[in-house]
N, C-alpha and C positions, 0 to 999 in steps of 0.2 A: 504494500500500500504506500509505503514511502517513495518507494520505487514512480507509483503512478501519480504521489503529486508533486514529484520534481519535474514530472515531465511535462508540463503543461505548468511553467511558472503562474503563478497569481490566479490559478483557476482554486484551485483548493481554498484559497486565504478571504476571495470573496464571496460565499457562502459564510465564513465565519464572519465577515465583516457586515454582510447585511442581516444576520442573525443578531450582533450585537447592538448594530443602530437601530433595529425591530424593538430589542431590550429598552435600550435609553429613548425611543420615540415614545414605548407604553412607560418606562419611567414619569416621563415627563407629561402624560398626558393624566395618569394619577394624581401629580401635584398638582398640576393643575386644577383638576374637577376637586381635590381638597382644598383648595387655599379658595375656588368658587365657593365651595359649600359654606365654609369660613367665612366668607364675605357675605354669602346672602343670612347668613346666622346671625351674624354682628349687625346687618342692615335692619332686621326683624326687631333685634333688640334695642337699636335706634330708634325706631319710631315705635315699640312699645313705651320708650323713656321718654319720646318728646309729647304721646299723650299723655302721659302720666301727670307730666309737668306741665303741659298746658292747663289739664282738671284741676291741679291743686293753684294755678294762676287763679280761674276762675272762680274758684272758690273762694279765695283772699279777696280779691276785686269783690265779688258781689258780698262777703261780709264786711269789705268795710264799708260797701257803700249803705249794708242797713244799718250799719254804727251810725255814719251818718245822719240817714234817712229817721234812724232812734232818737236823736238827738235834738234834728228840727221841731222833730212833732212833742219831745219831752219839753222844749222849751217851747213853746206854740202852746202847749196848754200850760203852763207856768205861767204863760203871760194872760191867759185868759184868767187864771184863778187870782191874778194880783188884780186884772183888772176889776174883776166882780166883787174881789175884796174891798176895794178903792171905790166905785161903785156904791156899795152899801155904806160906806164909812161916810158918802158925800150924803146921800140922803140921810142919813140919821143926822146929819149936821144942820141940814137942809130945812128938818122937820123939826127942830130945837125950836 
């Protein structure tokens, strides 16, 4: 057999040469479809994170705006109870 691949230089060696770039083509096309998978896993987990984080935006935003919104109307009626107090204190004055 040595005999029959000396005889025919570089016939024997390319078969092993397109055997091993066969090897490193499917090497590399492995890594690649993992380092995809990878990416589309981390992309998922990106935008699991950015809703996450938009809800809890939302959330702070519409509590402070009823802090807010709590606030107008706690003082809005404060001011109706001084005035009604003020109010009464004028007519009892009124009526002396």
């Amino acid at each position: 057999m040595a005999e029959n691949m000396n005889s025919k230089p570089g016939t024997a060696n390319f078969g092993t040469v397109v055997s091993l770039f066969r090897v490193r083509a499917e090497s590399l096309a492995s890594e690649n479809a993992s380092r995809l998978a990878a990416l589309q896993r981390a992309e998922k987990n990106i935008d699991e994170l950015s809703e996450d984080l938009m809800r809890s935006l939302h959330r702070l935003r519409r509590s402070g705006i009823d802090e807010e919104l709590f606030d107008v109307v706690a003082g809005f009626e404060a001011l109706k109870v001084t005035r009604k107090s003020n109010d009464c204190q004028g007519k009892q004055k009124g009526s002396e």
